[in-house]
Gaussian input, Z-matrix of N, CA and C with variables (Angstrom, degrees):
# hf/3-21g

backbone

0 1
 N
 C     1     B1
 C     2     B2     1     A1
 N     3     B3     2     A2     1     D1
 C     4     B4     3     A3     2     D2
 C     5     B5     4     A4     3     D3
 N     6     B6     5     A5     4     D4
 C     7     B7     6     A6     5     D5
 C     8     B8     7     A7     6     D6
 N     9     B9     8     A8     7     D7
 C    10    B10     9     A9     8     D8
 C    11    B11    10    A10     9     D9
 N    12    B12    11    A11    10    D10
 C    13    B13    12    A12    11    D11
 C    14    B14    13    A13    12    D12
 N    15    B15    14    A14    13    D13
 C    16    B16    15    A15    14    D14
 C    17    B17    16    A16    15    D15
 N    18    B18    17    A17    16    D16
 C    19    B19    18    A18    17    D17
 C    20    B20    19    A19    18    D18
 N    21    B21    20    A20    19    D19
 C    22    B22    21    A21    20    D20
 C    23    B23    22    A22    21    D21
 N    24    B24    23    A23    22    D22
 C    25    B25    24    A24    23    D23
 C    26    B26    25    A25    24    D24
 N    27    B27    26    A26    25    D25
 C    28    B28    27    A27    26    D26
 C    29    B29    28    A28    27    D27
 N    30    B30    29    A29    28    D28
 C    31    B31    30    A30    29    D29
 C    32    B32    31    A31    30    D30
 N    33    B33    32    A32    31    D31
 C    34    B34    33    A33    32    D32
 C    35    B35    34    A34    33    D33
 N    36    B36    35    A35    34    D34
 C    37    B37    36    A36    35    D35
 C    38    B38    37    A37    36    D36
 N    39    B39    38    A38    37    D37
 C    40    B40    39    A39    38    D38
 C    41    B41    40    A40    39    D39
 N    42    B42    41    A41    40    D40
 C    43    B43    42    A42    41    D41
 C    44    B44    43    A43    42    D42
 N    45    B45    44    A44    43    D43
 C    46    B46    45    A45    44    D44
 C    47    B47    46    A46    45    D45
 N    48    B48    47    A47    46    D46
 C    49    B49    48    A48    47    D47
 C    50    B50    49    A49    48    D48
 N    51    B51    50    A50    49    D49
 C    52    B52    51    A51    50    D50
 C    53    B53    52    A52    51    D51
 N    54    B54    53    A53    52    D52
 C    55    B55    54    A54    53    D53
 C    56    B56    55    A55    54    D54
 N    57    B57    56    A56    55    D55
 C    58    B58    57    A57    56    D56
 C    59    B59    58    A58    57    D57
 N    60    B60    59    A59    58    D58
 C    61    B61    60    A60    59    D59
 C    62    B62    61    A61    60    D60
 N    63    B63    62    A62    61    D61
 C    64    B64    63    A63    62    D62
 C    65    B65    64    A64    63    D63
 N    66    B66    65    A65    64    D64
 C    67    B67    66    A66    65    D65
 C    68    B68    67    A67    66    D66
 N    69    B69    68    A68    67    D67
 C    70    B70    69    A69    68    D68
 C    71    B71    70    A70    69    D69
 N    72    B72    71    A71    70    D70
 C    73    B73    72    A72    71    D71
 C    74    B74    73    A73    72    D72
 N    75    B75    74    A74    73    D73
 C    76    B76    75    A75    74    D74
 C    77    B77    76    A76    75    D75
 N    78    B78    77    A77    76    D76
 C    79    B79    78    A78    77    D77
 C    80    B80    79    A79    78    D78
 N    81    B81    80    A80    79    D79
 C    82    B82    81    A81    80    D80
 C    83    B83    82    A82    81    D81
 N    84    B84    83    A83    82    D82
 C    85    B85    84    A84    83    D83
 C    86    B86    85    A85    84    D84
 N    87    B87    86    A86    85    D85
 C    88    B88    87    A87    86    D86
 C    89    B89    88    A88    87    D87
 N    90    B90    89    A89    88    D88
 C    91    B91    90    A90    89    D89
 C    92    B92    91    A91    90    D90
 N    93    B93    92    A92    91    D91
 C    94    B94    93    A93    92    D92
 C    95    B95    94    A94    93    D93
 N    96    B96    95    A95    94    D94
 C    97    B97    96    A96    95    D95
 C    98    B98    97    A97    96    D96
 N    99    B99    98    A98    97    D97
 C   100   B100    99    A99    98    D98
 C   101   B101   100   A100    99    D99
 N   102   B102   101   A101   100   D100
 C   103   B103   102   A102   101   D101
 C   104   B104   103   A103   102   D102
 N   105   B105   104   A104   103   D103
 C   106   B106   105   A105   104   D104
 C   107   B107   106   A106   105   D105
 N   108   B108   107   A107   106   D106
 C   109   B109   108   A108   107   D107
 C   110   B110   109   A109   108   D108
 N   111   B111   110   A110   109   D109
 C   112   B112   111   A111   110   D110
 C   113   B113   112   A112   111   D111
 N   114   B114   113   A113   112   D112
 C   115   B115   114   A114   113   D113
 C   116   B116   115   A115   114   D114
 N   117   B117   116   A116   115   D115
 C   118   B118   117   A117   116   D116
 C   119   B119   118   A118   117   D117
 N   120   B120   119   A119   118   D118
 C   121   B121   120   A120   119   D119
 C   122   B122   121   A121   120   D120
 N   123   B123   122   A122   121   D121
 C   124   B124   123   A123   122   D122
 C   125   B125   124   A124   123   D123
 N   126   B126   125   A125   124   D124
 C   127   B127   126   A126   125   D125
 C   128   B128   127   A127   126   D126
 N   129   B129   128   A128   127   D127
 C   130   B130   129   A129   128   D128
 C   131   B131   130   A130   129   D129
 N   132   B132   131   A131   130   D130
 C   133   B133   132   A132   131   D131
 C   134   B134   133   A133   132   D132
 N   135   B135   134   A134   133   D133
 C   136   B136   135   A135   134   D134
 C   137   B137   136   A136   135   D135
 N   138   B138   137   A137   136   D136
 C   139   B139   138   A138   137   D137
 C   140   B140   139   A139   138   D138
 N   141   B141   140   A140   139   D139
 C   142   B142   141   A141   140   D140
 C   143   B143   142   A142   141   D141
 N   144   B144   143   A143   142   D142
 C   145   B145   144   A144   143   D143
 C   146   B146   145   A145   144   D144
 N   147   B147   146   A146   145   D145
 C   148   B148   147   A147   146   D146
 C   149   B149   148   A148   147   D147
 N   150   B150   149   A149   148   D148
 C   151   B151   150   A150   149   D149
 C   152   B152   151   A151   150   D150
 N   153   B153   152   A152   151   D151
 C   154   B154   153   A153   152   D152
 C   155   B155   154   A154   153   D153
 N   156   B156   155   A155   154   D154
 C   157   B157   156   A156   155   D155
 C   158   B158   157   A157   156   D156
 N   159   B159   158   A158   157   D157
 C   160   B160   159   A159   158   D158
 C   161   B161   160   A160   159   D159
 N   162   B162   161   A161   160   D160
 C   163   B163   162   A162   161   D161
 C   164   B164   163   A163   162   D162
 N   165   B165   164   A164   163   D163
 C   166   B166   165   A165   164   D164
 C   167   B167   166   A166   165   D165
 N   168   B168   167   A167   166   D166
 C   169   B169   168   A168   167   D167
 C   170   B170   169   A169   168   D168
 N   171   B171   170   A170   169   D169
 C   172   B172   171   A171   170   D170
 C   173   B173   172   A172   171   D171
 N   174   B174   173   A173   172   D172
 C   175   B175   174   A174   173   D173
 C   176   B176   175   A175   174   D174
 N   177   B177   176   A176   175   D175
 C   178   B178   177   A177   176   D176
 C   179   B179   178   A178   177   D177
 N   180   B180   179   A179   178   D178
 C   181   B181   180   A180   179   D179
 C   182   B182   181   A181   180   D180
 N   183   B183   182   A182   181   D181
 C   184   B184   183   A183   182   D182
 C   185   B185   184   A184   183   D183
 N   186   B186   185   A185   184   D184
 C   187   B187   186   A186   185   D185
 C   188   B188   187   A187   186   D186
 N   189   B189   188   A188   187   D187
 C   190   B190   189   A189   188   D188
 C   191   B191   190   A190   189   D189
 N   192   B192   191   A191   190   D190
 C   193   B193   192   A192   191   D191
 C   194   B194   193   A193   192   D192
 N   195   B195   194   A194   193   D193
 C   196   B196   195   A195   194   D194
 C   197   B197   196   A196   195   D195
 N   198   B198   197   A197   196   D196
 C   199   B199   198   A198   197   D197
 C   200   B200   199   A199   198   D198
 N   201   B201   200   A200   199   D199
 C   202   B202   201   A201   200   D200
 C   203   B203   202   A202   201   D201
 N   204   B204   203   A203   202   D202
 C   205   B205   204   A204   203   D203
 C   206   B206   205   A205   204   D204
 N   207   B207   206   A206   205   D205
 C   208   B208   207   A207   206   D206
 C   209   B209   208   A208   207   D207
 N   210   B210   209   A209   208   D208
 C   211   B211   210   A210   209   D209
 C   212   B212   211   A211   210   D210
 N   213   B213   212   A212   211   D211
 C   214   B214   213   A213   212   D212
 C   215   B215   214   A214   213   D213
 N   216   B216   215   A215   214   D214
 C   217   B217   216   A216   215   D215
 C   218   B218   217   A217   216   D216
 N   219   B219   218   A218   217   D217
 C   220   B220   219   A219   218   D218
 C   221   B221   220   A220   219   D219
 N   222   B222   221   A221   220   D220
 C   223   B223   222   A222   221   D221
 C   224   B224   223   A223   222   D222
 N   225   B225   224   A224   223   D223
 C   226   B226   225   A225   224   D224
 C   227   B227   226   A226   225   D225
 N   228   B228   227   A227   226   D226
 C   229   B229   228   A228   227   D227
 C   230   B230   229   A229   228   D228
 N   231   B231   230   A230   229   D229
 C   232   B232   231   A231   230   D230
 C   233   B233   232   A232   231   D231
 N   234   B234   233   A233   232   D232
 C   235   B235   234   A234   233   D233
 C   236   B236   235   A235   234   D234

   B1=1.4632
   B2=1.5307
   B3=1.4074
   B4=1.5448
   B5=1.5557
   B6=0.9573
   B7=1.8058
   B8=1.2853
   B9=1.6948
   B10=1.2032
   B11=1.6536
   B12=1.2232
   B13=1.2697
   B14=1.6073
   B15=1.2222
   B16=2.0106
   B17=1.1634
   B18=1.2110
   B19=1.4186
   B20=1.7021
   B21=1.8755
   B22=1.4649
   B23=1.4411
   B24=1.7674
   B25=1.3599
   B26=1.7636
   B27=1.0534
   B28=1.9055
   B29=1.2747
   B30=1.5965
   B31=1.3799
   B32=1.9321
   B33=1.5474
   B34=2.0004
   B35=1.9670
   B36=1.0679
   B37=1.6551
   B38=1.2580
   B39=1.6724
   B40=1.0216
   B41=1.5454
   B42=1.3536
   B43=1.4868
   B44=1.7698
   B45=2.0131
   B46=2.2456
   B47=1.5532
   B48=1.4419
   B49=1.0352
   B50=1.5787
   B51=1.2652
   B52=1.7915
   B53=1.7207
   B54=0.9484
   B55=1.2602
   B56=1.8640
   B57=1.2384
   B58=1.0407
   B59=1.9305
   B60=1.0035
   B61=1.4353
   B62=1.8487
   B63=1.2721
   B64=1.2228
   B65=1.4082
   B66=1.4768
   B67=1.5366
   B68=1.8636
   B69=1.1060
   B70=1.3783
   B71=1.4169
   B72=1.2877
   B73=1.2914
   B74=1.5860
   B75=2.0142
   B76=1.8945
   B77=1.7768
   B78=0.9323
   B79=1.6907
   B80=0.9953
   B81=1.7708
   B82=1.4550
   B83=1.8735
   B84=1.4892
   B85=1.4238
   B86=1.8902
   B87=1.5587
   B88=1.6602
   B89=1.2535
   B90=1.1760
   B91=1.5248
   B92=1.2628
   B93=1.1712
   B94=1.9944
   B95=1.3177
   B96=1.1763
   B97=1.3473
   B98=1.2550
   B99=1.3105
   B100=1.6571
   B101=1.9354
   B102=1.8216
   B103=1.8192
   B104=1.6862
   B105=1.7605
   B106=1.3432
   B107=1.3355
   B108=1.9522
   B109=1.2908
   B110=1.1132
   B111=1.4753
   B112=1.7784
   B113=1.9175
   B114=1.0322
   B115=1.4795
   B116=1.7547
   B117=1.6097
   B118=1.7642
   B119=1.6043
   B120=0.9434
   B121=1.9228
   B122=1.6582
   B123=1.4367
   B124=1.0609
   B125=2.0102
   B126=1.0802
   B127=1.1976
   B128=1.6325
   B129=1.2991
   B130=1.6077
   B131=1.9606
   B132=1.6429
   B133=1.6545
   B134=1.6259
   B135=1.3795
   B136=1.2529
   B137=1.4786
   B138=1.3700
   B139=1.7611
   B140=1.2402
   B141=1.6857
   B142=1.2875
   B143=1.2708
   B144=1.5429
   B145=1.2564
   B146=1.8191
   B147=1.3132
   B148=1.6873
   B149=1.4770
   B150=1.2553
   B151=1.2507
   B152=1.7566
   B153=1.1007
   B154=1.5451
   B155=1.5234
   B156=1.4142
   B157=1.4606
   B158=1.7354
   B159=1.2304
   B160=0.9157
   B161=1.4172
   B162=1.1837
   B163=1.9584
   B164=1.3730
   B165=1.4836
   B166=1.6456
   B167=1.3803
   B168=1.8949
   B169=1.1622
   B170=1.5490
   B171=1.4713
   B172=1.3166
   B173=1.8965
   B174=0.7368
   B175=1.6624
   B176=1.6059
   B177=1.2224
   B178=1.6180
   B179=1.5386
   B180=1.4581
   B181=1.2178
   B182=1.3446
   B183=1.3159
   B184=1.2618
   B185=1.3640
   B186=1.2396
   B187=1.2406
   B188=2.1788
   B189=1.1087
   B190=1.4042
   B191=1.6299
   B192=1.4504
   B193=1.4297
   B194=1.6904
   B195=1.2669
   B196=1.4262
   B197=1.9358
   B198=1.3965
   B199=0.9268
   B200=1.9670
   B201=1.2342
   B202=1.3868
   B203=1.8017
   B204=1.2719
   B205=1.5093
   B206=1.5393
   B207=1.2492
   B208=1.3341
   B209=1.6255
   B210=1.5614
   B211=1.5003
   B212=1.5327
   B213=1.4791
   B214=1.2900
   B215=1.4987
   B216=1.8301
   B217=1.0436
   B218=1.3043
   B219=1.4389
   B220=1.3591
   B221=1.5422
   B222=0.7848
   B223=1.4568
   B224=1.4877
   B225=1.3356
   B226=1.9565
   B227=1.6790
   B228=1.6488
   B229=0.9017
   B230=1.6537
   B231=1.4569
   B232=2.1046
   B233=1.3692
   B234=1.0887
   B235=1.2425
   B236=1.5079
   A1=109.07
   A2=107.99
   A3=110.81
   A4=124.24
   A5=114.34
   A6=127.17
   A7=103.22
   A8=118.94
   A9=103.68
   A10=123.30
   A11=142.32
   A12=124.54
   A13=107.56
   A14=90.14
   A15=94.44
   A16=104.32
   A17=148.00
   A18=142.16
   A19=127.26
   A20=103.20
   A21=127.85
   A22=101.86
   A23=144.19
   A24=127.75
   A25=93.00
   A26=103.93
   A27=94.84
   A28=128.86
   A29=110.57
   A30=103.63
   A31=121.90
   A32=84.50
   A33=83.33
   A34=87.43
   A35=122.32
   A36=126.00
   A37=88.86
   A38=130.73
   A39=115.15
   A40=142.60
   A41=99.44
   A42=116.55
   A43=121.26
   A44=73.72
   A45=71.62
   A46=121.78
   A47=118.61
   A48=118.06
   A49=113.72
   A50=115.43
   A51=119.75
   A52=98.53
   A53=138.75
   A54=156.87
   A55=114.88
   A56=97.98
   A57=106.87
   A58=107.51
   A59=105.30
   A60=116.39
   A61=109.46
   A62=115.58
   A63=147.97
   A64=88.45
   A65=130.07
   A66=124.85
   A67=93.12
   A68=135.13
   A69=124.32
   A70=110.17
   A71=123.45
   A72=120.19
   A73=129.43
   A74=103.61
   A75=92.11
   A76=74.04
   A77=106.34
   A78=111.94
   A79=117.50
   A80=95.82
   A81=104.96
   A82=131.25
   A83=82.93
   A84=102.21
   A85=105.24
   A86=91.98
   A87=90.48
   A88=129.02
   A89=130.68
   A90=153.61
   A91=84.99
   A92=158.17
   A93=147.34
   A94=105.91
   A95=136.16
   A96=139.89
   A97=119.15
   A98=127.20
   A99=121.67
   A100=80.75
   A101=104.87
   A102=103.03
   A103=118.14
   A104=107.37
   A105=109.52
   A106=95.05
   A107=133.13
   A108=160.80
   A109=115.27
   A110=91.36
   A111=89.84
   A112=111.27
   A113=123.15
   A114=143.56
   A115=86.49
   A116=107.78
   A117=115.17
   A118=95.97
   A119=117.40
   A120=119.13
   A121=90.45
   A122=106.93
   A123=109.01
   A124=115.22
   A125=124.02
   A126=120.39
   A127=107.20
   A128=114.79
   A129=128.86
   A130=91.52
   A131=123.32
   A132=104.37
   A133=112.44
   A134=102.14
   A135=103.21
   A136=139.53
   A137=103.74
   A138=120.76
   A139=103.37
   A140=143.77
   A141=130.39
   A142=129.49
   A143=126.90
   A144=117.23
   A145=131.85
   A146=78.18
   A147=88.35
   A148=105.96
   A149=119.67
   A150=120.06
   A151=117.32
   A152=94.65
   A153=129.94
   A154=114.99
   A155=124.53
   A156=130.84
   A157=103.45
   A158=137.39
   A159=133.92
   A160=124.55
   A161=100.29
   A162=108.97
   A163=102.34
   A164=95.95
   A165=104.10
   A166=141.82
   A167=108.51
   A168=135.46
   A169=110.82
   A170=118.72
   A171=130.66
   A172=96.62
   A173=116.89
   A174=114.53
   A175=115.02
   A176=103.86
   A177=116.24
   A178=97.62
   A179=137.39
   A180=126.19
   A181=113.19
   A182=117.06
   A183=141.14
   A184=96.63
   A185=137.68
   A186=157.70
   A187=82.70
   A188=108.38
   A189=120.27
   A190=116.13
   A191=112.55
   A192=117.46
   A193=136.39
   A194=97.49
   A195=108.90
   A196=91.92
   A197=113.85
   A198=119.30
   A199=116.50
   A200=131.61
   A201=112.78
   A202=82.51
   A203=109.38
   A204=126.43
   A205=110.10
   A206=121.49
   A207=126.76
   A208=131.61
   A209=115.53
   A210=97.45
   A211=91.80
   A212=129.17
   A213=117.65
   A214=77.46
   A215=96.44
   A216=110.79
   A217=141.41
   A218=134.06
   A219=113.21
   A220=124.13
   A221=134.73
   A222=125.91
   A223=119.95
   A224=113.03
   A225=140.20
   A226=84.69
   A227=113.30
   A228=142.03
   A229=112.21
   A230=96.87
   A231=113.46
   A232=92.44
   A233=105.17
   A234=144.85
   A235=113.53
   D1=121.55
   D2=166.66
   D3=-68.11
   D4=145.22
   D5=167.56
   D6=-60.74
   D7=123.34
   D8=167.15
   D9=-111.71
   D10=120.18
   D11=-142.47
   D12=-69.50
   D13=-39.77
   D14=174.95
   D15=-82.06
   D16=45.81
   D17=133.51
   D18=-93.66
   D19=-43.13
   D20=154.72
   D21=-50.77
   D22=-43.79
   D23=-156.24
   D24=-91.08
   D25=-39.31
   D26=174.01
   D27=-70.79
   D28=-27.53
   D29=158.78
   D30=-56.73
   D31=-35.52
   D32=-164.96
   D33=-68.75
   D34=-40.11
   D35=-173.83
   D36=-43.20
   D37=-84.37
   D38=-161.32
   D39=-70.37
   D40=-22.82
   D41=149.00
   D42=-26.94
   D43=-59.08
   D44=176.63
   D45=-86.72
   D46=-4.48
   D47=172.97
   D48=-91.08
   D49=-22.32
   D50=164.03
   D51=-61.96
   D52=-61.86
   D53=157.38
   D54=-8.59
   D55=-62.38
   D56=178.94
   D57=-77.64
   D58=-51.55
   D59=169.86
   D60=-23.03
   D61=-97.08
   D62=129.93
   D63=15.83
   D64=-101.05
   D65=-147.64
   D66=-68.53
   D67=-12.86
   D68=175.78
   D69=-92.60
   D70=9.48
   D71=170.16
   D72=80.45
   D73=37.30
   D74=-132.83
   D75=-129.51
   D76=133.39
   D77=150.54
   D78=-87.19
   D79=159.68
   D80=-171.99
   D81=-48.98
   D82=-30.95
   D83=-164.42
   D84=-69.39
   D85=-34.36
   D86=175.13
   D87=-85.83
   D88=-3.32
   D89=-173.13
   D90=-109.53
   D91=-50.63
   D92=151.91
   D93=-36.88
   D94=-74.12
   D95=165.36
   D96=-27.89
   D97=-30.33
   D98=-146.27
   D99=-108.48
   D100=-44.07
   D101=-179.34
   D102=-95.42
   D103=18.22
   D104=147.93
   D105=73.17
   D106=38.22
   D107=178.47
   D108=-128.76
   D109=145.24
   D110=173.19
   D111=-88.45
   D112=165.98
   D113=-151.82
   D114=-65.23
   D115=-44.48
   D116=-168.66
   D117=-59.74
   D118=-29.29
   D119=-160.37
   D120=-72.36
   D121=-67.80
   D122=-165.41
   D123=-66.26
   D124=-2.27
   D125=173.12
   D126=-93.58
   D127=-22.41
   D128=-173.91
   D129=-85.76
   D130=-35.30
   D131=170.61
   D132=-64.31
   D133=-54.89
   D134=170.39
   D135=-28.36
   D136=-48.99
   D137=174.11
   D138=-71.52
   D139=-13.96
   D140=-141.64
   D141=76.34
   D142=-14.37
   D143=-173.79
   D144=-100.11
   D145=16.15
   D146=174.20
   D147=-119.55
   D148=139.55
   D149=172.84
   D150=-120.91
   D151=106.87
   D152=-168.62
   D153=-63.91
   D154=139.81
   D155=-170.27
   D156=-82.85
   D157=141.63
   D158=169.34
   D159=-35.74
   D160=-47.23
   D161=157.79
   D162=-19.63
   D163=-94.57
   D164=-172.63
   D165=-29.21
   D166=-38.88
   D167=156.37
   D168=-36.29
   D169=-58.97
   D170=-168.93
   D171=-80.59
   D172=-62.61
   D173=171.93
   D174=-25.23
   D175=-72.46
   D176=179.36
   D177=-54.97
   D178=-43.81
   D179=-173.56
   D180=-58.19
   D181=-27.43
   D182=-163.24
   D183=-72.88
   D184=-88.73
   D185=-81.95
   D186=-126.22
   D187=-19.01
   D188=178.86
   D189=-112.07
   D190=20.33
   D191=-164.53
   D192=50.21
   D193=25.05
   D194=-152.76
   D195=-103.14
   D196=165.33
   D197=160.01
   D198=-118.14
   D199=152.49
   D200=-156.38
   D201=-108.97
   D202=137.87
   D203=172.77
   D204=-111.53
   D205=122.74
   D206=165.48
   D207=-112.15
   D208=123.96
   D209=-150.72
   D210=-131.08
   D211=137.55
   D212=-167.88
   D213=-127.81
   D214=131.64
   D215=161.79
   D216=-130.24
   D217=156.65
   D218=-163.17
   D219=-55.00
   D220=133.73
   D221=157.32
   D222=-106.36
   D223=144.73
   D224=163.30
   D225=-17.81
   D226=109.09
   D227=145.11
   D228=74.39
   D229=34.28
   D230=169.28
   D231=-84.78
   D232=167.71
   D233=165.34
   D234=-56.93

């Protein structure tokens, strides 16, 4: 089995969005409710295995007071 690099970055996504969830006191079911998902969607971002439209990204930032920052950085032997 290969490494896939966008599988490691959605896990850490949902990691921090369980994270954030969690310290605001929010179940799954209401953080589905609030992004108009069912409870399964949102346990499948959480795990990493959904890969989410930028929309959503900004939604969830939303909905947690957050603003979403995106930072591209060089990497060992980019362009």
């Amino acid at each position: 089995m290969t490494y896939n690099a966008d599988e490691g970055l959605l896990i850490r996504i949902g990691r921090k969005i369980r994270i954030l969830r969690e310290s605001s006191h929010m179940t799954q079911g209401v953080l589905a409710k609030k992004l108009r998902f069912k409870k399964e969607a949102v346990a499948r971002i959480e795990k990493g295995e959904y890969n989410m439209l930028m929309n959503t990204l900004f939604k969830i930032a939303h909905i947690f007071g957050r603003r979403l920052k995106i930072t591209f950085v060089k990497r060992k032997g980019g362009v």
